[in-house]
ZANUFI-931993 format. One record per residue (C-alpha): residue in one letter; residue number from 1; x negated, y negated, z negated. Coordinates in nm, 3 decimals. Layout:
BEGIN
A; NUM; X; Y; Z
...
This chain:
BEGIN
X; 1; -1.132; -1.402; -2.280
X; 2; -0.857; -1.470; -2.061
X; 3; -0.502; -1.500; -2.173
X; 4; -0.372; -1.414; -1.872
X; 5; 0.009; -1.201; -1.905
X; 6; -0.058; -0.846; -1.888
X; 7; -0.005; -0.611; -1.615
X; 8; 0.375; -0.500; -1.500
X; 9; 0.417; -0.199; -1.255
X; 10; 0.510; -0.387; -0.871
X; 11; 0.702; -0.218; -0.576
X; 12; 0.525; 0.071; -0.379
X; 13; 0.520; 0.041; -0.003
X; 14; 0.595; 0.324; 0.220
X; 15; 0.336; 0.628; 0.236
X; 16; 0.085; 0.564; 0.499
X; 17; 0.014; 0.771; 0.757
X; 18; -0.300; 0.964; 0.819
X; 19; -0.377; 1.082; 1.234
X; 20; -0.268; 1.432; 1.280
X; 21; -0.621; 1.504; 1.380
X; 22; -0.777; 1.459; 1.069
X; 23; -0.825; 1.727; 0.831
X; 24; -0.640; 1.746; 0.558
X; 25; -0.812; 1.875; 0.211
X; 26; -0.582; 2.192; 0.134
X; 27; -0.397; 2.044; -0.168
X; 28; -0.189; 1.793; 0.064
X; 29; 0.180; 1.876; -0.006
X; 30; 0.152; 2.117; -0.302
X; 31; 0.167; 2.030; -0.671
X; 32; -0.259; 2.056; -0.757
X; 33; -0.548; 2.171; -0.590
X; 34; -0.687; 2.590; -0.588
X; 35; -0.866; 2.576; -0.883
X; 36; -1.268; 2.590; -0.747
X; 37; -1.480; 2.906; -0.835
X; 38; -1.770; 2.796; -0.598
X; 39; -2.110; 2.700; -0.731
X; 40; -2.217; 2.382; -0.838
X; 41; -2.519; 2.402; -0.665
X; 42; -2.489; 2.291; -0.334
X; 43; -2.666; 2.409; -0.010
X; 44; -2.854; 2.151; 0.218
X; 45; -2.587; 2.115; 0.469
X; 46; -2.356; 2.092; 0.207
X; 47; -2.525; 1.813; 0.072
X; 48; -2.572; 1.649; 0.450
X; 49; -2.189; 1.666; 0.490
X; 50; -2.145; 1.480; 0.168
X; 51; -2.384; 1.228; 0.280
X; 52; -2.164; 1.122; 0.519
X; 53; -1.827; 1.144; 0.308
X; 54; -2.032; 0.916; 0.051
X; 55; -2.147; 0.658; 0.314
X; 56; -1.758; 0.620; 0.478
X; 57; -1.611; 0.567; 0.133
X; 58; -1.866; 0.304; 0.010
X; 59; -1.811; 0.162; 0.333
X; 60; -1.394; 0.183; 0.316
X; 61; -1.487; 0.008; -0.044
X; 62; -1.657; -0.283; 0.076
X; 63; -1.429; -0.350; 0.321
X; 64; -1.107; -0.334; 0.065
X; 65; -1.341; -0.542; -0.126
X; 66; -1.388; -0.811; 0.085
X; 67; -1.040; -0.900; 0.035
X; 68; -1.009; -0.972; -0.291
X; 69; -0.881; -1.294; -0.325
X; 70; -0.635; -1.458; -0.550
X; 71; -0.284; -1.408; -0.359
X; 72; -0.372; -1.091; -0.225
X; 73; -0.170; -0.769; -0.321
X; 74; -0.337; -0.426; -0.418
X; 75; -0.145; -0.273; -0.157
X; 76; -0.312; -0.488; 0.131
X; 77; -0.643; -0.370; -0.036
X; 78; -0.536; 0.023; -0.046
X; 79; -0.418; -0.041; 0.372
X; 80; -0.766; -0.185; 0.440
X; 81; -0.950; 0.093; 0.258
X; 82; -0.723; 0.385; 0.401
X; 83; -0.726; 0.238; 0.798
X; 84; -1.106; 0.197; 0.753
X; 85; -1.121; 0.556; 0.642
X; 86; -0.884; 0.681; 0.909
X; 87; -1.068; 0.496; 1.142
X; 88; -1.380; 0.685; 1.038
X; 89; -1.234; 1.059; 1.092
X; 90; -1.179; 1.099; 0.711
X; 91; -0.910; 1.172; 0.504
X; 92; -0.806; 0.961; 0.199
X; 93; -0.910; 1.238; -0.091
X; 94; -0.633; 1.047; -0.329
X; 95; -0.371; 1.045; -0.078
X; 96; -0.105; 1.353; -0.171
X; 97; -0.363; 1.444; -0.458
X; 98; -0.128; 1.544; -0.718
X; 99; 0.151; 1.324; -0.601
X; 100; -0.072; 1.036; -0.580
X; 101; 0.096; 0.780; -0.351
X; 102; -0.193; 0.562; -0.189
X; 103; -0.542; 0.593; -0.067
X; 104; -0.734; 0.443; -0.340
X; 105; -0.684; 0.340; -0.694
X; 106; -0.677; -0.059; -0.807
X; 107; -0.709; -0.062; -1.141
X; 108; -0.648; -0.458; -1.273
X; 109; -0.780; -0.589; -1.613
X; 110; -0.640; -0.406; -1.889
X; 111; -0.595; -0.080; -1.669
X; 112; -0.858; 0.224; -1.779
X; 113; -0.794; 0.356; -1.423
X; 114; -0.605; 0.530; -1.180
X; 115; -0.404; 0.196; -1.105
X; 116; -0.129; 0.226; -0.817
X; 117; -0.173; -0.004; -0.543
X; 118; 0.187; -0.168; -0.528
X; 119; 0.309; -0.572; -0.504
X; 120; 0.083; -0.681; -0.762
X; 121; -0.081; -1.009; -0.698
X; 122; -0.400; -1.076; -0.769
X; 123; -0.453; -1.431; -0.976
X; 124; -0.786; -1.613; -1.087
X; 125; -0.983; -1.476; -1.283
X; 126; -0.824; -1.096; -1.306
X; 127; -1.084; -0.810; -1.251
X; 128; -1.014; -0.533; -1.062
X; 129; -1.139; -0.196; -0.982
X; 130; -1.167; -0.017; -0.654
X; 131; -1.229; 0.369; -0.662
X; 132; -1.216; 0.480; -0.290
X; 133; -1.268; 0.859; -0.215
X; 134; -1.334; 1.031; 0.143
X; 135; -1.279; 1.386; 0.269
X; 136; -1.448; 1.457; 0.624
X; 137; -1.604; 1.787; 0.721
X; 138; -1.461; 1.981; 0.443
X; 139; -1.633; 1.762; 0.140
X; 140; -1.565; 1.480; -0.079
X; 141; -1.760; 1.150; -0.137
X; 142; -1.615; 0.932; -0.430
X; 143; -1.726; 0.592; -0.552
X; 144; -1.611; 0.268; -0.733
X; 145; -1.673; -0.045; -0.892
X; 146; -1.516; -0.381; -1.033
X; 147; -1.512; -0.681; -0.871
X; 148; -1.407; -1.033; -0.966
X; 149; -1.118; -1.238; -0.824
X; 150; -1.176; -1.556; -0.819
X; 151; -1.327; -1.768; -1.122
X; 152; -1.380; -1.530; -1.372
X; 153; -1.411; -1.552; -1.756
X; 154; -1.802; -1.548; -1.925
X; 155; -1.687; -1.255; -2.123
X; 156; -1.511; -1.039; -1.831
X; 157; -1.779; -1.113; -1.621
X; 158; -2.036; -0.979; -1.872
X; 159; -1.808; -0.640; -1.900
X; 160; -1.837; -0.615; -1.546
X; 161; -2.217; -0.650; -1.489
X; 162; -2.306; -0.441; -1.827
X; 163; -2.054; -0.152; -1.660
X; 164; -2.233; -0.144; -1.381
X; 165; -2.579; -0.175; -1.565
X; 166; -2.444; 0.133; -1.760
X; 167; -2.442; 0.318; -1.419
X; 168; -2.737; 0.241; -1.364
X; 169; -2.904; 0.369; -1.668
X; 170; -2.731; 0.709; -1.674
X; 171; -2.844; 0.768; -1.306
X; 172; -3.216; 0.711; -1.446
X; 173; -3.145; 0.966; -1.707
X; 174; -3.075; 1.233; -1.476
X; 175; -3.362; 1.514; -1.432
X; 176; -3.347; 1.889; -1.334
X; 177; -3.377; 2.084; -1.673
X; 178; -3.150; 1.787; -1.929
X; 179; -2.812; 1.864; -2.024
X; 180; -2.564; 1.657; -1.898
X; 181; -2.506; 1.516; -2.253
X; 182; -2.803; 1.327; -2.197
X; 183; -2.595; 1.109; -1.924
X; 184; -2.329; 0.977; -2.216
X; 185; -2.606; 0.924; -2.463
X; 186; -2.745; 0.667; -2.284
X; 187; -2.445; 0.536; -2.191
X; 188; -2.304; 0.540; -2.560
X; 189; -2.597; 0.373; -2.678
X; 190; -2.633; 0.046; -2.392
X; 191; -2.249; -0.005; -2.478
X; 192; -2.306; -0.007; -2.798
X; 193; -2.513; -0.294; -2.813
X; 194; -2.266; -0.517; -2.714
X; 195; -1.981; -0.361; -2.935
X; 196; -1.830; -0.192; -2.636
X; 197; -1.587; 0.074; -2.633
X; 198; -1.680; 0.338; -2.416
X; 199; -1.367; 0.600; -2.274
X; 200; -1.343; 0.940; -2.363
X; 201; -1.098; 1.110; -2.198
X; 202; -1.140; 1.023; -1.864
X; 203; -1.483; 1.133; -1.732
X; 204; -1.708; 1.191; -1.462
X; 205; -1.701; 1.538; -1.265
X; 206; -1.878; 1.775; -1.016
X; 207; -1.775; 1.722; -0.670
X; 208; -1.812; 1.927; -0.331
X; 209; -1.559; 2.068; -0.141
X; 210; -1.350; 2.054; -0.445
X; 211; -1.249; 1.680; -0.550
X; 212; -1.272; 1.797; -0.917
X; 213; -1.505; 2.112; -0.938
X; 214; -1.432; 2.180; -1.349
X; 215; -1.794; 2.042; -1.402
X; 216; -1.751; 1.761; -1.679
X; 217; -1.970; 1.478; -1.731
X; 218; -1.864; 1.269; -2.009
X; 219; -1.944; 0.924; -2.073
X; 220; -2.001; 0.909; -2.462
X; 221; -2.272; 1.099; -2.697
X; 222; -2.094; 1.480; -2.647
X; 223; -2.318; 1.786; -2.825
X; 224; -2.094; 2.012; -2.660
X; 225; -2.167; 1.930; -2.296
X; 226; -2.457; 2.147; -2.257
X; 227; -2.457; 2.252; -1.870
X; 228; -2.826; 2.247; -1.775
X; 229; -2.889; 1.995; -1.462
X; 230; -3.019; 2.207; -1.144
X; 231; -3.126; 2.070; -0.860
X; 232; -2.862; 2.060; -0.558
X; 233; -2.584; 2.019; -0.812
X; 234; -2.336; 1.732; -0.669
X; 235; -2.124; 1.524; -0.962
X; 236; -2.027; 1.197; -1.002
X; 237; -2.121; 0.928; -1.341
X; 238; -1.877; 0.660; -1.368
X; 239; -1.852; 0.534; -1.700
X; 240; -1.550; 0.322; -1.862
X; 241; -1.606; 0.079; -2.088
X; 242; -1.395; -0.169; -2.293
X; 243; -1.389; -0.513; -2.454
X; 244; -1.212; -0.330; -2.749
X; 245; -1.105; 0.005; -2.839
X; 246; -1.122; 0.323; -2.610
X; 247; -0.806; 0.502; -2.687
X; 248; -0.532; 0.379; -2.445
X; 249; -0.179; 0.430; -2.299
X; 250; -0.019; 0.574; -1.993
X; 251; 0.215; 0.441; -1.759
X; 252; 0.558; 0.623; -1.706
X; 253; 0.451; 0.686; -1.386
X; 254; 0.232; 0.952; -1.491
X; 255; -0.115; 0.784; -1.343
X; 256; -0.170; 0.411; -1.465
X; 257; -0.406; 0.414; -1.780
X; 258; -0.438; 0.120; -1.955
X; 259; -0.628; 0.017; -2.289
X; 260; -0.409; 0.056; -2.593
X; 261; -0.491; -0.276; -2.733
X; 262; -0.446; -0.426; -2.396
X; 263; -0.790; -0.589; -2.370
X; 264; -0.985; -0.555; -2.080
X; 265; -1.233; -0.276; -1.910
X; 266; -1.445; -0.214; -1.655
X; 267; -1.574; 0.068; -1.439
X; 268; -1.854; 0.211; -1.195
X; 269; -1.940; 0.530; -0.983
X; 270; -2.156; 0.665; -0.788
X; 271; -2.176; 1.067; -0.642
X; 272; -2.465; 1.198; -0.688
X; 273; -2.700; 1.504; -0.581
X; 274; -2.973; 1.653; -0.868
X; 275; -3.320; 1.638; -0.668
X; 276; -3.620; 1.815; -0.751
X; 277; -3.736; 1.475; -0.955
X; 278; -3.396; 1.294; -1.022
X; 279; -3.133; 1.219; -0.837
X; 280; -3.032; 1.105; -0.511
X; 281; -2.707; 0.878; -0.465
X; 282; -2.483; 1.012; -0.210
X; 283; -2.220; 0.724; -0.219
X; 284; -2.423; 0.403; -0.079
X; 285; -2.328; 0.229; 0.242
């Protein structure tokens, strides 16, 4: 693998503004989001509306993505992604989520997730990973993937295309009537195959009107996540895996997650809507 230096916070650039006409998902300017007691079943025009959040944030991804480049800074990648969205009539779901500061997360190498766009440069051969959320007409659509800069290691490289084969799997697996356990099993088992580690604590989740509904979809082998699969109910998959161990470290700025032996990882999502036979991607451009 490469023995490229590991990852140092940069500088943040000023918050980027969002047109006053767009709507703003309510937990802008407070500490966290109204906890969501909706269902998790989703009507049609529900599902419609998240159609369209799904298509501008694949689309606000590609376009970051296109400008990956050695030299280029995660913070010209998060401006990209967040004027595309803007552009589009939709709001940047991570922007104000929390107290996040930007409108996507870049998450380099060694980081699990949840990177900050900041000063960072990208070099040969680093991976990174863009996870891009939209809010428009009152619903989220949230998506990501990995993408290589430049020349890129045999064994990085492999990571990255056996994450995203992971995805791929664990949409296959999904069918009205499994538990959702049935998504991390397969998952568990491809990764382990190659002697991957596969994250645990960060998982996917059900998604709606709420960016984080409660609904948990984990990643690994878990008995305990029994919720039945219905059809109309809207989560995302978007399993983590590592070249080494799963357990990691967090940044002092409360967000950046990084592997704790500092090797590197890879990620992919995808929202998706249960159908009466599988399930339908919501996030494609």
């Amino acid at each position: 693998m490469s023995g490229q230096s590991l990852l140092v916070p940069g500088e943040l650039s000023p918050t980027r503004s969002v047109p006053g006409s767009i709507r703003r998902p309510e937990y802008v300017g407070k500490p966290a989001p109204k906890p969501y007691e909706g269902p998790e079943v989703q009507d049609s025009d529900t599902i419609e509306r998240m159609r369209i959040a799904g298509r501008i944030a694949a689309r606000a991804m590609e376009e970051a993505a296109k400008h990956i480049a050695p030299g280029v800074t995660t913070d010209e990648l998060d401006r990209v992604a967040h004027e595309y969205m803007c552009d589009h009539g939709a709001y940047p779901s991570t922007l104000g989520y929390r107290g996040f500061p930007k409108s996507l997360c870049a998450s380099v190498n060694e980081v699990i997730c949840h990177g900050i766009p900041d000063s960072t440069v990208l070099k040969d051969g680093d991976i990174v990973n863009l996870d891009v959320t939209a809010y428009i007409h009152g619903v989220h659509g949230d998506n990501n993937a990995t993408y290589l800069c430049g020349d890129v290691d045999e064994e990085s490289r492999l990571l990255v295309e056996r994450t995203r084969e992971a995805l791929n799997r664990a949409i296959k697996a999904v069918k009205p009537g499994r538990q959702v356990n049935v998504i991390g099993r397969v998952i568990e088992s491809y990764a382990k195959r190659f002697g991957y580690g596969v994250v645990r604590d960060f998982t996917g989740h059900g998604i709606n009107s709420s960016f984080h509904s409660g609904l948990i979809i984990p990643h690994y082998d878990a008995p305990h996540a029994t919720t039945v699969m219905r059809p109309g109910m809207t989560f995302t998959i978007e399993p983590m895996l590592t070249l080494g161990t799963h357990e990691y470290d967090m940044w002092e700025d409360g967000w950046t997650v990084v592997t704790k032996d500092r090797k590197r990882t890879a990620q992919f999502e995808h929202t998706l809507v249960v159908t009466e036979s599988g399930a339908e991607i919501l996030t494609l451009p």
